[in-house]
DSSP file (Angstrom, degrees, kcal/mol; ACC not computed):
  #  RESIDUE AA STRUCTURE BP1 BP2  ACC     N-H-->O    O-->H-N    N-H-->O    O-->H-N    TCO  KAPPA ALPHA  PHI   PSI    X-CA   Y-CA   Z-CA
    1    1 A X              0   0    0      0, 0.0     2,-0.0     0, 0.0     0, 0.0   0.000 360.0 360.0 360.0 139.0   83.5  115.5  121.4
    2    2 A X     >  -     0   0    0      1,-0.1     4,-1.5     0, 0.0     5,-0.0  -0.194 360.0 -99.6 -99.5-169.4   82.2  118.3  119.6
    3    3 A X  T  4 S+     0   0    0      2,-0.2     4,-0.2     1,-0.1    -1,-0.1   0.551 123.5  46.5 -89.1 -14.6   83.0  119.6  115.8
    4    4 A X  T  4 S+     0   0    0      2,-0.1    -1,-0.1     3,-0.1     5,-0.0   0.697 107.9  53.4 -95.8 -30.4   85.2  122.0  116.9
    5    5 A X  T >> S+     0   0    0      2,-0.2     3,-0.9     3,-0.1     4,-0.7   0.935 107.1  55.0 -33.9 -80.3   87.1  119.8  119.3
    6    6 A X  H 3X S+     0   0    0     -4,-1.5     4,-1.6     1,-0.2    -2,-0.1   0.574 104.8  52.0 -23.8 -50.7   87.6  117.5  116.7
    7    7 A X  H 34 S+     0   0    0     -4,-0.2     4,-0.4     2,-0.2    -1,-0.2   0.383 111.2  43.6-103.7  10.3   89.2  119.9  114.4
    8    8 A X  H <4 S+     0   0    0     -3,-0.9    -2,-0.2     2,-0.1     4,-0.2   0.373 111.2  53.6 -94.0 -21.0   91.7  121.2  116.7
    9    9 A X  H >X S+     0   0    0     -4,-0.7     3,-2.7     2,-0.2     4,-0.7   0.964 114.6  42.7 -92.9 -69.4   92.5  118.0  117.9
   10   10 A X  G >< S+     0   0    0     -4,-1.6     3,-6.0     1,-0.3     2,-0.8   0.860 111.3  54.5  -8.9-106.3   93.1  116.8  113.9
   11   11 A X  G 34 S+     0   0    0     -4,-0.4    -1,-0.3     1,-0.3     3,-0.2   0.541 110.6  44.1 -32.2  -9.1   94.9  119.9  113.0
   12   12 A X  G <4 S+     0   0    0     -3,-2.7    -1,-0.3    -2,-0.8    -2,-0.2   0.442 126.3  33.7-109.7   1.0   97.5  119.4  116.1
   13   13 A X  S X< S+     0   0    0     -3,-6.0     3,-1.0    -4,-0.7     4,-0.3  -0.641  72.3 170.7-149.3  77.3   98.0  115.5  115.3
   14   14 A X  T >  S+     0   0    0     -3,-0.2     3,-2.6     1,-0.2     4,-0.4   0.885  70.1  69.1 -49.9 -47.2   97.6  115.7  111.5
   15   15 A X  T >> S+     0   0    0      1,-0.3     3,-1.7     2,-0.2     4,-1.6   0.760  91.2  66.9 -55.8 -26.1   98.8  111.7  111.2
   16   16 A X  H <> S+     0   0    0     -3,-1.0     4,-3.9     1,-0.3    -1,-0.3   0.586  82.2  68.4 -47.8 -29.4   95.3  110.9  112.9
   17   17 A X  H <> S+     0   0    0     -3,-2.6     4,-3.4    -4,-0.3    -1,-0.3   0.879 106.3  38.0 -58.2 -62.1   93.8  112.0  110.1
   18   18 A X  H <> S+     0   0    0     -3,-1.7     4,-1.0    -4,-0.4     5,-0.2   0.993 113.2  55.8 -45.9 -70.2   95.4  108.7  108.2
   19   19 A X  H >X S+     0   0    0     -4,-1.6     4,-2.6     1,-0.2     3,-0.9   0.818 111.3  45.6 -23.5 -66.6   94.8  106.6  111.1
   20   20 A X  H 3X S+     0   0    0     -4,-3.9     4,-3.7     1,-0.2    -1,-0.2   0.969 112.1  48.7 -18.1 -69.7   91.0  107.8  110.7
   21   21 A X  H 3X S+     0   0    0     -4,-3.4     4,-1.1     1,-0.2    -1,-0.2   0.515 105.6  57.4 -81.7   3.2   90.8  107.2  107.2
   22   22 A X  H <X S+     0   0    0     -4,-1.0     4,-2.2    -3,-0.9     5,-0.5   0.785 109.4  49.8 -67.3 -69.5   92.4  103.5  107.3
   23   23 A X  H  X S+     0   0    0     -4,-2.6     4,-4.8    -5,-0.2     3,-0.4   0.919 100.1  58.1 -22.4 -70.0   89.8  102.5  109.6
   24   24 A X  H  X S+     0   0    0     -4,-3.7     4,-1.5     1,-0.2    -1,-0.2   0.854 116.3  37.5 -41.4 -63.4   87.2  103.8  107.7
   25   25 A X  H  X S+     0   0    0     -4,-1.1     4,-2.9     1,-0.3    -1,-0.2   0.717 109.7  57.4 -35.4 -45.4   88.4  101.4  104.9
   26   26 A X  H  X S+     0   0    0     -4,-2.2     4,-2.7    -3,-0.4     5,-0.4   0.983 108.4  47.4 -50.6 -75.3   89.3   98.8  106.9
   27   27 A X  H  X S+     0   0    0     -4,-4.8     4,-4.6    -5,-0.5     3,-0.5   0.925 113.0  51.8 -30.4 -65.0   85.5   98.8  108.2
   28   28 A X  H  X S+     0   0    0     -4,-1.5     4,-1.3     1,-0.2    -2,-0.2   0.913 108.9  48.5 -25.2 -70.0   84.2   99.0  104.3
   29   29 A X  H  X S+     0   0    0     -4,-2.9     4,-1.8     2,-0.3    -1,-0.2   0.711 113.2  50.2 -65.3 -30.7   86.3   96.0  103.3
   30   30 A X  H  X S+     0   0    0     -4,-2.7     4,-2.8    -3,-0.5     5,-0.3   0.984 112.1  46.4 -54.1 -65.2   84.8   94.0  106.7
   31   31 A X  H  X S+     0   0    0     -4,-4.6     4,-1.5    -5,-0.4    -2,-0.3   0.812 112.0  53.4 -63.1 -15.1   81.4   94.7  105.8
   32   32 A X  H  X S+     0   0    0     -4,-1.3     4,-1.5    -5,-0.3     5,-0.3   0.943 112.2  37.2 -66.7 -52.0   82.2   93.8  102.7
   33   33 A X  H >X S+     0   0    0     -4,-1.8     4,-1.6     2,-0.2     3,-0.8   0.904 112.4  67.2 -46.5 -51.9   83.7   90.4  103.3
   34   34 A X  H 3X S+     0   0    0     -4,-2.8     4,-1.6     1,-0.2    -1,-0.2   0.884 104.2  43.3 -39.4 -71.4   80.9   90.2  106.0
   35   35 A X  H 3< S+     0   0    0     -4,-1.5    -1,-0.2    -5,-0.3    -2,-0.2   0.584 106.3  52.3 -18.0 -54.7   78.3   90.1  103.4
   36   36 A X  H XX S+     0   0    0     -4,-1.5     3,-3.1    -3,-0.8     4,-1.0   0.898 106.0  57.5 -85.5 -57.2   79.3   88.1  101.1
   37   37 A X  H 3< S+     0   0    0     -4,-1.6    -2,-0.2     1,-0.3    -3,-0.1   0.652 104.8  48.7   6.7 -57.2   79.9   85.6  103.4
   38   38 A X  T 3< S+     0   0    0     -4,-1.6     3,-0.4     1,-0.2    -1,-0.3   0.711 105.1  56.8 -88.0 -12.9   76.6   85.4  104.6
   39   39 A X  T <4 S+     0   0    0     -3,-3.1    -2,-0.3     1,-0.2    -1,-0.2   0.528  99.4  64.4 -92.4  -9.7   75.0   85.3  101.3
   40   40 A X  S  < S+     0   0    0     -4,-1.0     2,-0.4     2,-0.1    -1,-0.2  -0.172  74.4 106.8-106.6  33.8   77.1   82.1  100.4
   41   41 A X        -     0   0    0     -3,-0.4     2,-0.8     0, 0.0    -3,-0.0  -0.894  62.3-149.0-111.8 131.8   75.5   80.0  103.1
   42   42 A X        -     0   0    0     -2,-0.4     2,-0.1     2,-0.0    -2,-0.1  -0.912  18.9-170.9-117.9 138.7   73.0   77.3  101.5
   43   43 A X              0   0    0     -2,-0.8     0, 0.0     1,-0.0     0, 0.0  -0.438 360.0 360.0-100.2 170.9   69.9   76.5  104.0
   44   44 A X              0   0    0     -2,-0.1    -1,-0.0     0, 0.0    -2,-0.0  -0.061 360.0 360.0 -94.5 360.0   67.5   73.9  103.6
């Protein structure tokens, strides 16, 4: 989908815009979790 695409398609379903930007967070907060997670593992 191109850049122009994108912003026509936004601008005729504005709420997507939220939707988007929940994700993104949603993603942040994984990899965050994800992270720590793996760093709390003790090996031999």
């Amino acid at each position: 989908m191109s850049e122009d695409n994108l912003q026509s398609y936004l601008a005729q379903h504005p709420r997507m815009i939220g939707v988007l930007f929940a994700i993104c967070a949603l993603l942040v907060q994984v990899g965050n979790v994800m992270a720590a997670s793996g760093n709390a593992s003790n090996g031999p």
